[in-house]
C-alpha positions in Angstrom: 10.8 6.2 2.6 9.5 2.7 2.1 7.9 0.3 4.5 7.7 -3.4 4.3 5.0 -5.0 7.0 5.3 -8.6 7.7 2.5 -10.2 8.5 -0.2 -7.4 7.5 -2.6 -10.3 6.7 -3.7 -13.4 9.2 -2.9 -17.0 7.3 -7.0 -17.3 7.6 -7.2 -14.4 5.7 -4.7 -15.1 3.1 -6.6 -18.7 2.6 -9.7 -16.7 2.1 -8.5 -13.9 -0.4 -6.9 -16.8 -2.7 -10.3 -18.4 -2.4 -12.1 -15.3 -3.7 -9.5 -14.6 -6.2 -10.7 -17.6 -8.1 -14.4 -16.7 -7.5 -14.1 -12.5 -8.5 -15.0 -11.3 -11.8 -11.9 -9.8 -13.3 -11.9 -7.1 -16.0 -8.9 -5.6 -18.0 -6.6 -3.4 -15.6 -7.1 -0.4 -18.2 -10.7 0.3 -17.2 -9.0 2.1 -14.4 -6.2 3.5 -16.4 -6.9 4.0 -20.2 -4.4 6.0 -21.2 -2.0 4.6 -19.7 -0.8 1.7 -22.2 2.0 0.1 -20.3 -0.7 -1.5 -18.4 -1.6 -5.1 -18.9 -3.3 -6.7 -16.2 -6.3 -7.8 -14.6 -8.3 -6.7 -11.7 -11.8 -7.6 -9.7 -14.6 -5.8 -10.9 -16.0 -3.7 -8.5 -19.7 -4.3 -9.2 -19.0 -8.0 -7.9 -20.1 -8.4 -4.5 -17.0 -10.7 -3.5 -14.7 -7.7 -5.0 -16.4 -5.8 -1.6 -15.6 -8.7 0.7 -12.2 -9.1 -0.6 -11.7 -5.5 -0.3 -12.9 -5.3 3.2 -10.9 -8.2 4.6 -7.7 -6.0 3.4 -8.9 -2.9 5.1 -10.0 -4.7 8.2 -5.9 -5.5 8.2 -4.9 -1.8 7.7 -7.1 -1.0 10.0 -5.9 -2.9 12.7 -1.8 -2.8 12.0 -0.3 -0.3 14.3 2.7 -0.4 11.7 0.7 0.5 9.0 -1.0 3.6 11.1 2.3 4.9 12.4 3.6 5.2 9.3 0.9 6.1 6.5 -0.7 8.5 9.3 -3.7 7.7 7.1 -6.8 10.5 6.5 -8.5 8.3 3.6 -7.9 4.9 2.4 -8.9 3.8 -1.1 -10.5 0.8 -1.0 -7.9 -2.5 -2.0 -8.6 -3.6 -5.4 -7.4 -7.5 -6.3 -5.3 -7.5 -9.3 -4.2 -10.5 -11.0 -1.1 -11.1 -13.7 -0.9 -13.7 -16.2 2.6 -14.8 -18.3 3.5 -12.0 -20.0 1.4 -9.1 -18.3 2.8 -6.0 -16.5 2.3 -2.5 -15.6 5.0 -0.9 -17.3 7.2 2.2 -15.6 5.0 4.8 -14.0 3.7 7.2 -11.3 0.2 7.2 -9.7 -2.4 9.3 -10.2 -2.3 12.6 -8.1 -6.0 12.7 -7.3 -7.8 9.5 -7.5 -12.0 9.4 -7.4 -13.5 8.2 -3.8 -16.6 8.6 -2.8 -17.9 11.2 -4.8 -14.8 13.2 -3.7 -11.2 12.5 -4.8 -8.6 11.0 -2.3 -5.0 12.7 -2.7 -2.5 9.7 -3.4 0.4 10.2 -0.8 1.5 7.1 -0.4 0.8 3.3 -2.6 0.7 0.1 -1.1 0.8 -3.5 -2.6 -0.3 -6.6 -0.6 1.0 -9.9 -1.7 -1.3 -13.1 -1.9 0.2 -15.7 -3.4 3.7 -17.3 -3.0 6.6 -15.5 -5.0 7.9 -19.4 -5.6 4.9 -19.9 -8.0 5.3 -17.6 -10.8 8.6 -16.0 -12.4 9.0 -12.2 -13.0 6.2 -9.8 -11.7 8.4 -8.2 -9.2 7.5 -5.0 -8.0 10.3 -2.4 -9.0 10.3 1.2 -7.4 13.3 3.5 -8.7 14.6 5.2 -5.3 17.4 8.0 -6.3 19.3 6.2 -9.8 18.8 2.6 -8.7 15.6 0.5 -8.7 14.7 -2.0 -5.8 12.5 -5.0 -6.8 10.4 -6.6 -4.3 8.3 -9.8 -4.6 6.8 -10.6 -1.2 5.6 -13.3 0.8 1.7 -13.9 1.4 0.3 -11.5 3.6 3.5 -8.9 3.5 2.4 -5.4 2.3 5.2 -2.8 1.0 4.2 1.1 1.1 6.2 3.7 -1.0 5.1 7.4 -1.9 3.0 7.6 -4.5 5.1 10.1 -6.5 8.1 7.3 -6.9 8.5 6.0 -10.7 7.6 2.0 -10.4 6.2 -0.7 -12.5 5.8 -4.5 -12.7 7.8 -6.3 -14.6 6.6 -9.2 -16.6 5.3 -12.3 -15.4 7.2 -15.2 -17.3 4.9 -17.9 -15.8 2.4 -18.7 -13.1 0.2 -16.1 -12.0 0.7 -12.7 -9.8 -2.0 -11.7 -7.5 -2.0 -8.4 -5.0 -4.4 -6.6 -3.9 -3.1 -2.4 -4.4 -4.4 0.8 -2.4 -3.4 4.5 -2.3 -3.5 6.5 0.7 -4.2 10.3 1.5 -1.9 10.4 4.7 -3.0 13.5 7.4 0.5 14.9 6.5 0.7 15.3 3.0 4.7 16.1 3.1 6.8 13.1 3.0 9.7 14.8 4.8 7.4 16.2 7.7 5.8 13.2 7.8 8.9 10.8 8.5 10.3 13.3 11.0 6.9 13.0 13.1 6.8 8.9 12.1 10.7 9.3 13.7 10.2 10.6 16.9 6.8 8.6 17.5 9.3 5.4 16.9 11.9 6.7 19.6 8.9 7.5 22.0 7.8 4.0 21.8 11.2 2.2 21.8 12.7 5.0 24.5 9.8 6.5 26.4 9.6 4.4 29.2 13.5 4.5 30.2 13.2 8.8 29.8 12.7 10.9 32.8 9.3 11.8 33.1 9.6 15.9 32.2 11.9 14.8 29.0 9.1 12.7 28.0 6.5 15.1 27.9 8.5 17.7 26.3 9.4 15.3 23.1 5.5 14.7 23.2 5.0 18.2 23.5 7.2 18.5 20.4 5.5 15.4 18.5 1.8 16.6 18.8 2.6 20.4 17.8 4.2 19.3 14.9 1.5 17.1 14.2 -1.0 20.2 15.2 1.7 22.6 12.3 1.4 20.1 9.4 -1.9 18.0 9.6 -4.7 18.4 7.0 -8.0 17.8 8.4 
């Protein structure tokens, strides 16, 4: 299941990311990835102290989205790494990486998220493209929309034709690693908050009753 969240950043904080996307050191995108040679980008380094505040202003978003917690039900969050495309860079068809160092640990990748930063209008190609079943669905958002999709989906970027892509990218450990489970809790938490308040009160708490056990069955904590 995919999730597109309007909004996820404040126009303040867009202002501010473009501002420190001109200021961040960049280093090739395959410092992360060597092996994988489809990928041709850039992204912040993260030695550079503005990397850390870029980083933090996305989290500090996350943090606060009650779309984004509903939905990623999130254990870990990696922290958002700026990544920038010039004419004719891209991240060619892929999956992510299962298991992805964090803190001297490694942080599961359940489900991937890309934050958009600049306006679509200014550069040609780059779309994100995620294969669902035999078709794939591009997306090329707005500044400030986010778009979540499980981490285990084939995707890639195509190329940029002109201008310049920017995004900032994350990957999530969610408490419920199972995509099915999870969208069957992330289900009935959405018709508790649209329908809970026009329920009688003793069919409310049984569908919580329901909610939290299934939350208690499949959590990893």
């Amino acid at each position: 299941m995919l999730l597109k969240i309007r909004n996820l950043l404040a126009p303040p904080e867009i202002e501010r990311l473009t501002a420190l996307s001109r200021e961040i050191r960049f280093v090739e995108g395959r410092a992360s990835n060597p092996a994988n040679q489809t990928k041709d980008n850039l992204q912040a380094d993260t030695s550079d102290p503005k990397h850390t505040e870029a980083s933090q202003l996305v989290s500090a978003a996350f943090a606060r989205s009650r779309e984004f917690m509903d939905f990623a039900m999130p254990k870990r969050v990696a922290p958002p790494l700026v990544s920038r495309y010039a004419p004719g860079m891209k991240y060619g068809a892929h999956a992510d990486a299962a298991l992805i160092p964090l803190d001297r640990s490694r942080l599961r990748s359940d489900i991937s998220c890309t934050v958009f930063l600049n306006d679509p209008a200014i550069y040609e190609g780059g779309e994100l493209s995620i294969v669902i079943g035999n078709q794939a669905i591009a997306f090329k958002g707005v500044p400030g929309e986010a778009i979540l999709y499980p981490s285990t989906t084939l995707h890639e970027v195509i190329p940029v034709r002109s201008g310049e892509r920017l995004v900032a990218i994350t990957f999530i450990e969610s408490y419920i690693p199972d995509p099915h489970q999870r969208m069957q809790v992330y289900e009935l938490n959405e018709i508790a908050a649209l329908e809970g308040a026009t329920m009688r009160w003793e069919n409310r708490v049984r569908l919580d009753v329901v909610r939290q056990n299934l939350m208690r069955m499949w959590s990893t904590t």
